[in-house]
N, C-alpha and C positions, 0 to 999 in steps of 0.2 A: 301049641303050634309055633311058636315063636321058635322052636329049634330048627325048622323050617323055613325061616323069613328072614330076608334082609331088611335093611333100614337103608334108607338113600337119602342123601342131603345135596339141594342147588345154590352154590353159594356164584353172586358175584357184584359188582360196583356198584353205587349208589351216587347219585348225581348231586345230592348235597355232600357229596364228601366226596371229591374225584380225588385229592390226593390218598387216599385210606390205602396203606399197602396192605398186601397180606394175599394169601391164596386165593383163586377163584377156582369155579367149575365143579365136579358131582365128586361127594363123596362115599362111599359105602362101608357098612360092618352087619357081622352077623345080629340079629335080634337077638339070639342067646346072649352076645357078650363077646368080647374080642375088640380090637383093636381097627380104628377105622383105616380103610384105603384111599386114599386120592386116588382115582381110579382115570379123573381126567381132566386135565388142566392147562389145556391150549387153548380152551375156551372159558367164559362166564356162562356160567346154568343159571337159569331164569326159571324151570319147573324141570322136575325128574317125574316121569309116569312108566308105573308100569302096569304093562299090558296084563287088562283083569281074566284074559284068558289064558295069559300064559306067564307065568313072569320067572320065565328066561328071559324073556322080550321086556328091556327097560329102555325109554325113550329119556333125552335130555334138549329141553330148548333153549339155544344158545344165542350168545350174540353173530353165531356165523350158522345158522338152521338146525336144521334136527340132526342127532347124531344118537345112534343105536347102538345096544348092548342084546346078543344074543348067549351071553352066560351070565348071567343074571349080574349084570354092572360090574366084573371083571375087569372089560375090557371095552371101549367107546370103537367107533369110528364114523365118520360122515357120512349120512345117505346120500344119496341123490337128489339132492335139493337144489331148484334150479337158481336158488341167488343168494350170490356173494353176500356174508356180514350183514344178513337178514334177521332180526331181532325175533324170535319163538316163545310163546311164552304162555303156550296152553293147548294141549291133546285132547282129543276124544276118540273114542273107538264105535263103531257106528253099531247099537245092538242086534241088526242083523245080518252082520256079517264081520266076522273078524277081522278079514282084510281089510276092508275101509276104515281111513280114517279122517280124522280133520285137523288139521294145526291152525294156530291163529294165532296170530305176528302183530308186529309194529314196525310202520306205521300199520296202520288199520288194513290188515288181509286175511286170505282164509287160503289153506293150501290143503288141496286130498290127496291122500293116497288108496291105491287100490289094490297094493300087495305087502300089506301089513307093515309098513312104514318103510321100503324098501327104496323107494320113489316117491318123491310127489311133484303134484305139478297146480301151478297158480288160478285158483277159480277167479271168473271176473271181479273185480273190486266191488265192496260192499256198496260204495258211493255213498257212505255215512256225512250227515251235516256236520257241519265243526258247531259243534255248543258253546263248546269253551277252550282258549287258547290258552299254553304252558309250556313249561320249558323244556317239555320232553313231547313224542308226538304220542298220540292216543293208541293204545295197547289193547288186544285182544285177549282178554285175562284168564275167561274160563267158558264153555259149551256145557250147557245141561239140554238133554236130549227128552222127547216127552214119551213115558215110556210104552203109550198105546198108538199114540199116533208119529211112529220115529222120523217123521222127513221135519217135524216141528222142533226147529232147534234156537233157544236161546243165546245171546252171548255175552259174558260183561264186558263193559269198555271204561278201560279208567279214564277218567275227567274227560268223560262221552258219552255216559249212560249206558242202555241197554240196548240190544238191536234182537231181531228174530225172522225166522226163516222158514216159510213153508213147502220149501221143497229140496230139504236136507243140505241146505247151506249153498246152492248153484246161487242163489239173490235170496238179499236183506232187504229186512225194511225198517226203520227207525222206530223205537218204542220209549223214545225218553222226554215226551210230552208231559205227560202224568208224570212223572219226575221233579221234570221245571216247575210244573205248578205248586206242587207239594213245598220248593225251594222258597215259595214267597210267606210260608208261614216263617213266623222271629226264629224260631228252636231251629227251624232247619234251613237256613243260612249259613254259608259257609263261604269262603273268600281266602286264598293265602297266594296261588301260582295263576293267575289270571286276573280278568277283568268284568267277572260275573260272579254273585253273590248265590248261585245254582250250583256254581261248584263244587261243592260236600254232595249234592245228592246226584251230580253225575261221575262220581270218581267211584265207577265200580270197579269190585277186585274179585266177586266169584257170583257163580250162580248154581242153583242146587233145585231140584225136582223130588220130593218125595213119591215114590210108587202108589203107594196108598191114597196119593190125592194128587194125582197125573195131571191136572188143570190148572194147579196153582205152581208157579216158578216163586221162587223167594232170591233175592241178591241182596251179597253183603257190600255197603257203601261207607264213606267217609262218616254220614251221619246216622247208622245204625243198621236192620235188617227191615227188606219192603218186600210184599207179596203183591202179583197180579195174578188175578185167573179169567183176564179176557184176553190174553194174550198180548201183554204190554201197554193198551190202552190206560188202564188205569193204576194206580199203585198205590197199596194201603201198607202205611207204618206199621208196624209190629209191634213197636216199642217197647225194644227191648230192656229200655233205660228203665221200663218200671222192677226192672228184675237183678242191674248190672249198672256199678256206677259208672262203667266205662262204657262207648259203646261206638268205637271207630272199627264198623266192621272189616277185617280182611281176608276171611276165608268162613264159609260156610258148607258144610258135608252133608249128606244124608247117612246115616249106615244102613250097610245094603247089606246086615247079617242083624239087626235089631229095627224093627216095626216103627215105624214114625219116631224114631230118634236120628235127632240133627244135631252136629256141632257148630259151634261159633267161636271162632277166634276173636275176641275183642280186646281193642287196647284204649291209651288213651288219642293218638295222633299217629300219623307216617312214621314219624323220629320219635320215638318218648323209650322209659325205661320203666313200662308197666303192661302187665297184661297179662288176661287172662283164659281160660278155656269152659267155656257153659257150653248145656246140655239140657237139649227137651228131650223128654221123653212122652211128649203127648202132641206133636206135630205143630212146636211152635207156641204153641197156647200158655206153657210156662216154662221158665230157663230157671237149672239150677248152675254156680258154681263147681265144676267139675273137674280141674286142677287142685293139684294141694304143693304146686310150687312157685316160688317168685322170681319171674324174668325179669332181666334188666334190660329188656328192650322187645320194641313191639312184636307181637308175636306174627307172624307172616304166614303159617300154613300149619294146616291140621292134618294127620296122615292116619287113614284108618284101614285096617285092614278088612279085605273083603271077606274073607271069610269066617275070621274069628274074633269076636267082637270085643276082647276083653284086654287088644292091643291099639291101642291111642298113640299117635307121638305127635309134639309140638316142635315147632323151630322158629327161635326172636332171633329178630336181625342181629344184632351184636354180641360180639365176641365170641361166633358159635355156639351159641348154646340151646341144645336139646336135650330134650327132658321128654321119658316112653313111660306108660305103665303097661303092663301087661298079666294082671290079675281086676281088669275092669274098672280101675279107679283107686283102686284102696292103697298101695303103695305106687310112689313114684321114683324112679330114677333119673340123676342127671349123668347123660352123657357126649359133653363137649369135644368139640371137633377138636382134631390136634393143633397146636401152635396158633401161627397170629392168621386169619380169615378175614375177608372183606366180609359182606351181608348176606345174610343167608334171606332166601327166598321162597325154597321149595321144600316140603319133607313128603317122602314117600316109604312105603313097604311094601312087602309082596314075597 
């Protein structure tokens, strides 16, 4: 199927390196092979999604809102996004109904659309606690949806925990309690951009639902992978570290083409030049090594395709570099964006 599928990459700035030149915004090439396109570059892409029901339909969250691709990332242009130089930086599509969707921005909001990313317009603010203060403001990372009861929606918030929503994202309610406390054991203490030692276990960067166990959300944080199934009340380590010498998680998948298999991106920090790609294949219970390439920098995002499971791509911050397999693991390919890029952010296919 990969002769069939694009590959899509969101590259843009990074706040510990604001001088860093180089390209920003989505870039695209065939899965088969080909030459990539800068497809669009008057913005910085913070995530590339494409739509699992169609993917003509590629979404890009910028640092100026959503902006749409209806030939499958050819070509970009701005929705109707009702504010200026509004940071985007995570889609969902609502599972019953394709129109609908949700975006979630920084600082801390949620915006829907109800004709298939055409429009959107600003739901009331989450009115999230501030936990912890940094020098960027708290981000909207990623919405895992519950797949029996869909108005029940998670969200991750970097260096803000988690939040969740019982009536499809109109109001939140803060779920980073069990979090905090977890923060006071030694191992999961964390401190570097703030003035609380909670930090590592509220700096989340995605959150993931397996089908097969609808009850349980799992998110990846600064200090590993943590599962609740009372609906953010409580939260139990995973520990993944028994499996991975790294374990700063920053993206976690479920595959929605293989049965209780999850990915993990894990590296060693925000900024480092390691990292790597594990894989359960029994919901969690044990992570194998599933990469057989070496990044030199953290790896930011797992891209799995919906429907054929035996195409993976990763993407590390620096110096563009991705790396796809598409025979399920057994070989890998590197294939690095052209010329000099700022930070890569997002990978997707479809």
């Amino acid at each position: 199927m990969a002769a069939e599928s694009n590959i899509y990459v969101g590259v843009a700035g990074y706040f510990g390196k604001p001088d860093h030149p180089g390209k920003v915004g989505v870039f695209q090439r065939a899965a088969e092979g080909g030459d990539w396109q800068h497809v669009l570059g008057s913005v910085q892409a913070f995530t590339v999604f494409v739509d699992p029901n169609n993917p003509e339909t590629v979404f890009a969250g910028t640092d100026d809102g959503v902006w749409r691709s209806t030939d499958r990332g050819a070509t970009f242009s701005r929705t109707d996004f009702p504010d200026a130089k509004k940071q985007v930086w995570c889609f969902m599509v609502d599972s019953r109904d394709p129109k609908k969707m949700l975006a979630g921005a920084s600082p801390i909001d949620v915006y829907r659309s109800e004709d298939g990313g055409q429009s959107w317009r600003k739901l009331s603010s989450p009115n999230m606690p501030t936990h912890c203060k940094g020098p960027f403001a708290s981000r909207v990372m990623r919405f895992a949806q519950h797949p029996k009861k869909p108005n029940e929606i998670f969200a991750a918030l970097e260096i803000n925990g988690v939040m969740h929503s019982k009536d499809g994202g109109e109001t939140w309610a803060d779920c980073s309690v069990g979090l905090i406390k977890l923060a006071e054991l030694p191992h999961l203490k964390s401190k570097i951009v703030s003035d609380t030692t909670a930090e590592g276990m509220l700096d989340g960067h995605a959150v993931a639902i397996n089908p097969a166990d609808p009850d349980a959300a799992i998110v990846a944080l600064r200090m590993g992978l943590f599962r609740t199934t009372d609906q953010g009340k409580s939260w139990q380590d995973m520990e993944i570290g028994r499996f991975s010498p790294i374990t700063y998680g920053r993206d976690v998948k479920v595959a929605s083409a293989e049965p209780n298999t999850i990915y993990a991106a894990l590296s060693v920090a925000a900024a480092s030049h390691d990292g790597g790609l594990w894989r359960s294949q029994d919901n969690g219970q044990s992570w194998k090594r599933f990469d057989k390439v070496q990044v030199h920098g953290t790896i930011m995002s797992v891209a799995l395709h919906r429907h054929d499971p035996k195409q993976v791509y990763i993407g590390a911050r620096y110096d563009g570099e991705v790396f796809g397999t598409q025979d399920g693991g057994d070989t890998w390919q590197a294939m690095p964006l052209p010329g000099e890029v700022q930070h890569i952010y997002s990978v997707a296919c479809g």
